[in-house]
Structures are given as structure tokens and as C-alpha cells.
C-alpha positions as CSV (number, residue, x, y, z in Angstrom):
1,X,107.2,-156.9,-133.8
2,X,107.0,-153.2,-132.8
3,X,110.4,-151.5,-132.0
4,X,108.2,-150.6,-128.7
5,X,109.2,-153.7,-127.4
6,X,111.2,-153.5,-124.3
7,X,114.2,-156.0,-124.4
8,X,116.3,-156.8,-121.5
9,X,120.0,-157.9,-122.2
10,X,121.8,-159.2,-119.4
11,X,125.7,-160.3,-120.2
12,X,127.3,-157.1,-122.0
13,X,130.6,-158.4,-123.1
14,X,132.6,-159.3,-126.3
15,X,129.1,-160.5,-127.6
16,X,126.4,-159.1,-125.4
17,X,127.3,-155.1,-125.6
18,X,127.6,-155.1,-129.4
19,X,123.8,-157.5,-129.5
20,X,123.0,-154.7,-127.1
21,X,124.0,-152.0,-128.9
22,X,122.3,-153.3,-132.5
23,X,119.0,-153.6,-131.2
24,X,119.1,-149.7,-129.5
25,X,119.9,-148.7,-133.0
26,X,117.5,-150.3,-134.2
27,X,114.8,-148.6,-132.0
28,X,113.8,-151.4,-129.4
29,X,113.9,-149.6,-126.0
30,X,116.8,-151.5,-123.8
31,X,117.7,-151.9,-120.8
32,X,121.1,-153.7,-119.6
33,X,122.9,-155.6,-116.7
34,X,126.0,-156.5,-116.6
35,X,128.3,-157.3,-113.4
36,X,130.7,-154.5,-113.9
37,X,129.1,-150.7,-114.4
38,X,131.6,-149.8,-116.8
39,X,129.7,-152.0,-119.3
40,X,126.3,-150.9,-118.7
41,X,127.5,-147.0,-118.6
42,X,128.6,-148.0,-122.0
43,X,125.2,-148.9,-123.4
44,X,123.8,-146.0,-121.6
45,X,125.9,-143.6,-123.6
46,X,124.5,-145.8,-126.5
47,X,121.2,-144.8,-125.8
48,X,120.1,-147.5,-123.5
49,X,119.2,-148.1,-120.1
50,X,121.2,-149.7,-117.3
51,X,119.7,-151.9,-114.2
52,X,121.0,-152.8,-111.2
53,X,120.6,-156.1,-111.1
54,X,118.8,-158.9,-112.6
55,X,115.7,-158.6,-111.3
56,X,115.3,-155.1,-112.1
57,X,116.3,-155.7,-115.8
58,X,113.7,-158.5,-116.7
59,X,111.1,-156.8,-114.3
60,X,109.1,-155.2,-117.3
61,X,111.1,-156.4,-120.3
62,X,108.4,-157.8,-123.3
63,X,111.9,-160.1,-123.9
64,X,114.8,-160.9,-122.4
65,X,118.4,-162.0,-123.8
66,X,121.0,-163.4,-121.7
67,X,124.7,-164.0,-123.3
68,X,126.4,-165.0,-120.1
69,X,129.7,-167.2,-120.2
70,X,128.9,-170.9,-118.7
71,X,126.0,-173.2,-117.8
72,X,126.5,-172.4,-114.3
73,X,125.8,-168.6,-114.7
74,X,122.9,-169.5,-116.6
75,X,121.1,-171.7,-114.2
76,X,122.5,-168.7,-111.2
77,X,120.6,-166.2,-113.3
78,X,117.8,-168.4,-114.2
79,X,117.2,-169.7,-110.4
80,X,118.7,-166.3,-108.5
81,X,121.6,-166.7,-106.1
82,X,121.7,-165.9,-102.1
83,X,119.0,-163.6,-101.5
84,X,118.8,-162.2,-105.3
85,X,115.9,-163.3,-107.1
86,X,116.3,-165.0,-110.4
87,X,115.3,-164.1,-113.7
88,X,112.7,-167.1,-113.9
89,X,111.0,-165.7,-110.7
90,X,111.6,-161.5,-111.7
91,X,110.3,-161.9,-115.1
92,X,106.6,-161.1,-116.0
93,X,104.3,-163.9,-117.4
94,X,104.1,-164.1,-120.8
95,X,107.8,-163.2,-121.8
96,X,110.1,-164.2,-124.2
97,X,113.8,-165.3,-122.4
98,X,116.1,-165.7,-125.4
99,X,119.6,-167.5,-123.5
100,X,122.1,-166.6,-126.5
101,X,125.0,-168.1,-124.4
102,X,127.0,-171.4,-125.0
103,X,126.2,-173.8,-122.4
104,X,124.8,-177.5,-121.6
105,X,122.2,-179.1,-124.1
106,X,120.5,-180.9,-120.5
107,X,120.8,-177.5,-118.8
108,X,119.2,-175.5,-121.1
109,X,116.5,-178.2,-121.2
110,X,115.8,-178.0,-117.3
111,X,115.8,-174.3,-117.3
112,X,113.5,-173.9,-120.4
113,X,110.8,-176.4,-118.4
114,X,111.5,-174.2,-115.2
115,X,110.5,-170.9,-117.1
116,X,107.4,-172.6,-118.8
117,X,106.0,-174.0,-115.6
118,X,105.9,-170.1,-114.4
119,X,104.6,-168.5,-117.6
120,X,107.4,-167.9,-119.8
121,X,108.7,-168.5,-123.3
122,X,112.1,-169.7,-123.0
123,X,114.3,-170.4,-126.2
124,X,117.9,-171.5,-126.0
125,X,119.2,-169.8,-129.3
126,X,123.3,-169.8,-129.0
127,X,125.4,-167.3,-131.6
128,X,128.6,-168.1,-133.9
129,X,130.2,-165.7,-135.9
130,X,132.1,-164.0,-132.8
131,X,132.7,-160.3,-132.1
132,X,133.2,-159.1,-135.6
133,X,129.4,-161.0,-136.4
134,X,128.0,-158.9,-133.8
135,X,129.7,-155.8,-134.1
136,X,127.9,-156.5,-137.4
137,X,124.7,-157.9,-136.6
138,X,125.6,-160.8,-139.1
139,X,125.5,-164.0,-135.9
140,X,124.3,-167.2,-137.0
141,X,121.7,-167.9,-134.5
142,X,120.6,-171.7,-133.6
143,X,117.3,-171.7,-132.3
144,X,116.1,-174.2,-129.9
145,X,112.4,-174.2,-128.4
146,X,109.1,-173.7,-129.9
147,X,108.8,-172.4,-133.5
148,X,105.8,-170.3,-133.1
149,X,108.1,-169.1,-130.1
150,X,110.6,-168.2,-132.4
151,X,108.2,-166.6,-134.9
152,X,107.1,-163.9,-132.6
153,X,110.4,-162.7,-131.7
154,X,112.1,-163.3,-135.0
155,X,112.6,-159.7,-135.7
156,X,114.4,-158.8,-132.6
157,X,117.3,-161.8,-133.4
158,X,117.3,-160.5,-137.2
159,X,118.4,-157.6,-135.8
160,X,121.6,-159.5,-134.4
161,X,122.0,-162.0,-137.0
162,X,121.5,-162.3,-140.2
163,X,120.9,-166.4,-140.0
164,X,117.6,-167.2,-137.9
165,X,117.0,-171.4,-138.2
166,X,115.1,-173.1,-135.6
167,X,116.5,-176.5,-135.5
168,X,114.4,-178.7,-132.9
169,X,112.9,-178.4,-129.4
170,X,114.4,-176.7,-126.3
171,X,118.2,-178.0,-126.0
172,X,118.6,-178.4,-129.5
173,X,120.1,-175.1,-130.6
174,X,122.7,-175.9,-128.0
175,X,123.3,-179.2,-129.4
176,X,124.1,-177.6,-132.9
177,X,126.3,-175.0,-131.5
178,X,128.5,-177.9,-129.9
179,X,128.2,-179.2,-133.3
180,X,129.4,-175.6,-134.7
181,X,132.5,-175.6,-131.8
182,X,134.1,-178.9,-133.0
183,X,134.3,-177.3,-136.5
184,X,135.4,-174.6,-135.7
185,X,138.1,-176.0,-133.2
186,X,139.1,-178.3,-135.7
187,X,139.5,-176.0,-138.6
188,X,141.4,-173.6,-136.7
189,X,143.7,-176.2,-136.0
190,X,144.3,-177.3,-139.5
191,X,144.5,-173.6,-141.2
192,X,147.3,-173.3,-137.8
193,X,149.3,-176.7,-139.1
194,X,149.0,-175.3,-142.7
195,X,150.4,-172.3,-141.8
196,X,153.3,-173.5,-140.0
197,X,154.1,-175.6,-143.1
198,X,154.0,-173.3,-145.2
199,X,156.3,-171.1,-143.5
200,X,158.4,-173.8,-142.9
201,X,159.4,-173.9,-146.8
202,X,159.7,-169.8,-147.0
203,X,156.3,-170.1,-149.1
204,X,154.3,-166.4,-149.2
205,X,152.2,-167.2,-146.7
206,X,149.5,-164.4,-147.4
207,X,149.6,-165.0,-151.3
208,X,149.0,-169.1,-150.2
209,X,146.1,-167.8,-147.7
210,X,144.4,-166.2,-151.1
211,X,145.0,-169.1,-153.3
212,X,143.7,-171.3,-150.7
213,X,140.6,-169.5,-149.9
214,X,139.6,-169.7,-153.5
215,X,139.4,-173.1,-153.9
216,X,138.3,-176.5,-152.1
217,X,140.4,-175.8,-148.9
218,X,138.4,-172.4,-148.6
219,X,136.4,-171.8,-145.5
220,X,135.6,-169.1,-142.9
221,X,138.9,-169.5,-140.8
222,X,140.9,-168.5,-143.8
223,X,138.8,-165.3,-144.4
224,X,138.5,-164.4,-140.9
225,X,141.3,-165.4,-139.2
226,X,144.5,-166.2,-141.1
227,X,145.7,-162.8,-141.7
228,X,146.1,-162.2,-137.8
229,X,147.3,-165.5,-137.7
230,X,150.2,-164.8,-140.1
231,X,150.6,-161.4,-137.8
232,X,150.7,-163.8,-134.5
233,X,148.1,-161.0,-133.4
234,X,146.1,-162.9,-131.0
235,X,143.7,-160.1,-129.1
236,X,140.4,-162.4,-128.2
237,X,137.5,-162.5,-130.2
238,X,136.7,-165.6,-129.0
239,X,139.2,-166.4,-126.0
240,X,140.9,-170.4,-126.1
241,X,139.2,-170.5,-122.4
242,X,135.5,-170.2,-123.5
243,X,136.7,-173.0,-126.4
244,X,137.6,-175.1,-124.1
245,X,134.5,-174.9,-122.4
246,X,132.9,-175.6,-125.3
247,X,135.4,-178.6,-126.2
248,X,134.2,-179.8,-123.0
249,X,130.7,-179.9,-123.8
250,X,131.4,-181.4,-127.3
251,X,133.0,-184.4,-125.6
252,X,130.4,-185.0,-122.9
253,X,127.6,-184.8,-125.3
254,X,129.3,-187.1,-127.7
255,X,130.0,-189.9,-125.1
256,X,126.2,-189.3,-123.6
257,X,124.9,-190.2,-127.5
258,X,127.5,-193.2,-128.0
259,X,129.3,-191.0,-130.9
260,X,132.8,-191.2,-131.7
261,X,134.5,-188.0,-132.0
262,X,138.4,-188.9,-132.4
263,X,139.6,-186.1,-134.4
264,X,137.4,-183.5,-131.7
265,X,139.1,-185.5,-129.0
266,X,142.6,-184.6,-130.0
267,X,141.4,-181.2,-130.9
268,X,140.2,-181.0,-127.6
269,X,143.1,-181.9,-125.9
270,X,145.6,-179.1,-128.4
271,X,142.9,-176.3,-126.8
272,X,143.4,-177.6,-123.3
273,X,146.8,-177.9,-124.1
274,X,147.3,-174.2,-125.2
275,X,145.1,-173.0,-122.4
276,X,147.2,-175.1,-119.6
277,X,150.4,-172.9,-121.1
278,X,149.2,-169.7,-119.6
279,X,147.3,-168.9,-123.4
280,X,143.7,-169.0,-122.2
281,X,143.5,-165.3,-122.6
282,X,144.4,-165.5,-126.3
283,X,141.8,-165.9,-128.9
284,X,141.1,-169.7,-130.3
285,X,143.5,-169.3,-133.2
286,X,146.4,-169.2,-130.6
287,X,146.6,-172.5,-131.3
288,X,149.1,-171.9,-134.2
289,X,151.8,-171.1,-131.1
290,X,151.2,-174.3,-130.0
291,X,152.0,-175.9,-133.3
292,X,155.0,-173.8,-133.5
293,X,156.2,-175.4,-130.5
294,X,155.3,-179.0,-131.2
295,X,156.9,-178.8,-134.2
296,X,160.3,-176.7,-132.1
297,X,160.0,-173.7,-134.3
298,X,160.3,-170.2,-132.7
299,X,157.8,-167.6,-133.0
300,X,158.1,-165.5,-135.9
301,X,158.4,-161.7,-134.8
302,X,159.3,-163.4,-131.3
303,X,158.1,-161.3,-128.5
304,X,155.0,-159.9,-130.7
305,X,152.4,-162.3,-130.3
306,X,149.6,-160.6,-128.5
């Protein structure tokens, strides 16, 4: 695909700006919404373009990625709201609309048949790897929808991840990424319990974290996350309030298919939990302050956790 491609990216947050900013330095030509201006004026100074709303985004865009927070902002965006016209009815025939956000498997089925019957390509194709993935351009990108779909575009998503699978038809790269959210949830929750044990006996925590990681017990969380952990340095990559979104869609997907989720369930609950203490702000491995107080243990360096 020619780095003449115009790409529209609509959502420039923790995710979007830095997806954003790859692909201008990679040469595609984009333009960007966002609902506050600071964000867009940020991918201006990037070398981008900004739009003023939706419709004037998608308006000329070969392709167009959305990373918005919810399924109800996707179907808003998709449909239009009040007297602003929707991205399904803005778009030109013919292009690709790449939804990158985390939302309903039955959603992003309706909205992928909406923007077929009026001439576009629509792929549900949901991230992990969270901000530091794309800051890097290293996402793990699900990819639901046609494959020769995928195939045409494949460049432009390579661009901001570095793991491209399609894994079924439209809905089915955000049944994987529900799939993704209950590991993650749940491994979070165990590296938190670990860590609290370990502590618990005076053990060096970091020089456990390294032994750890090397063996059976190693796994992204560790890598990633347990250092800041260990810090109680909480600033959201991935805020406890968009996992429990998620969460949410784990459970009603599993009780829809008849599968039995009971550790997700009580992971589920621990992430609601945390969020109904006033954490929701906090990134998703937060949770170790809540296994601090289930188990009556002050926070270490009290008063630091951020």
C-alpha cells in the first residue's frame, strides 16, 4: 500500500495519538479527530492534519481507524448523533473503516453489516499491548472481517503492530480480545497476590520478580508491569475503568455461549471492586492495593501510590 494513502484516525488518546503518530512517521498522510483540540493540535505538531469533526475526517480518507472507548461511542460515531452525520454515512464508498477499539462482539457485528450495505470495508481489529505497544508500534492486533479485507490494508496496521492475525469473520477479533482481557485481568491479579506474599515474608521482591520471569511462572505481566507494581506507581496505561468494561463484556459473552468462566467471575468482581473504591483512574495493576487491603496490610511507601 502506497504511503499516499490518506488515513483518518478518530480517538487520539492513550492509544489512538501514539497509532496516530506511527503512521505520520511512517509517511501515510493523516488526518485526526478527537473531542478535545488539545489532542488533535498535538498530531498537527506531529506532522498531521486535524478535522473538526467526524464527518470531515473520514470525508476523503482511503482508510479510517477509530480507537474510541466503548460500544456506545462506536455505534454514535458509526450512526452520527443529533444532527452530526456518522462516519458510515460521511465516509466515501469503497473505504476501509479499521474500529481498533474494545467493544461488543454483536455490536461490531451490526455495524460491520451497516457499513457494507453502504459501500464500505469494515474490520473490527481490537489492540493489546497498551500504551508502551503503541508508543512502540509493537500492538497485537486481532483482526475480525474479511481476509482479503485485511490483506489490502495490512501495511498500514504493521505499521502499529507488529502482530497482524485475522482470526474469523466480523465480530471475531472482538471475541478474541475479550479472550485476551480475562488473561490479562487474571494474571495481573495473581502477579498482585504474589507480590503481596512475598513481601509479606521480607523476600527481595525485585530479585523474586527476576527469578520468576525466567522460569514457568514467567509471563508479560512480570516484564511489563511488576517493577511499577513493587514501586505502587500506578499512572494508567490501561486505566481499571476501561477493564472493567471489558470484564463486563467477558462475562456477558460467556453466559451468551453457555461457558463457564469462574475464576474471570471473581476476577471480575476484584476489578469492580477496586474501581467502586474511588481507583478507576489507576491503571489495571492497581489491583495489588486491593490485595493489600484484603489481606489488612498497609501500603508500602503509604501515601505514594499514584
Amino acid at each position: 500500500m502506497s504511503n499516499t494513502t490518506s488515513v483518518a484516525v478518530i480517538g487520539l488518546g492513550i492509544m489512538g495519538a501514539p497509532m496516530a503518530a506511527n503512521l505520520v512517521q511512517s509517511g501515510y498522510q493523516v488526518t485526526g479527530y478527537n473531542r478535545s483540540q488539545d489532542a488533535i493540535d498535538k498530531l498537527v505538531a506531529a506532522g498531521g492534519k486535524g478535522a473538526t469533526s467526524v464527518a470531515d475526517a473520514v470525508r476523503d480518507a482511503d482508510v479510517i481507524i477509530t480507537m474510541v472507548p466503548d460500544s456506545p461511542d462506536v455505534a454514535a460515531l458509526a450512526r452520527g448523533e443529533g444532527d452530526e452525520a456518522g462516519l458510515i454515512a460521511s465516509a466515501k464508498a469503497g473505504a476501509t473503516w479499521i474500529d481498533c477499539s474494545t467493544i461488543r462482539p454483536d455490536i461490531a457485528r451490526e455495524v460491520a453489516a451497516e457499513a457494507a450495505a453502504a459501500g464500505l470495508k469494515a474490520l473490527d481489529a481490537p489492540v493489546s499491548g497498551g500504551e508502551a505497544g503503541a508508543v512502540e508500534g509493537t500492538l497485537s492486533i486481532m483482526v475480525g472481517g474479511d481476509a482479503g479485507d485485511l490483506e489490502a490494508i495490512r501495511p498500514i496496521l504493521e505499521t502499529v503492530g507488529k502482530t497482524v492475525v485475522h482470526v474469523g469473520p466480523s465480530g471475531s477479533g472482538q471475541t478474541v480480545k475479550a479472550a485476551n482481557q480475562l488473561i490479562v485481568a487474571g494474571t495481573i491479579e495473581l502477579v498482585a497476590e504474589a507480590l503481596v506474599f512475598l513481601e509479606a515474608y521480607d523476600v527481595d521482591t525485585t530479585a523474586a520478580v527476576e527469578v520468576l520471569a525466567g522460569g514457568l511462572a514467567g509471563n508479560r505481566i512480570l516484564d511489563r508491569k511488576a517493577a511499577s507494581m513493587i514501586k505502587r506507581e500506578f499512572q494508567p496505561g490501561f486505566r481499571i475503568d476501561l477493564h472493567h468494561k471489558d470484564m463486563g463484556i467477558v462475562l456477558d459473552s460467556a453466559r451468551a455461549a453457555g461457558v463457564a468462566i469462574p475464576l474471570g467471575a471473581q476476577t471480575a468482581q476484584l476489578v469492580q471492586d477496586l474501581r467502586n473504591l474511588g481507583h478507576g483512574g489507576l491503571d489495571h495493576s492497581a489491583l495489588l492495593l486491593l490485595v493489600e487491603q484484603l489481606s489488612g496490610r498497609s501500603t508500602k511507601n503509604e501515601g505514594e501510590a499514584k
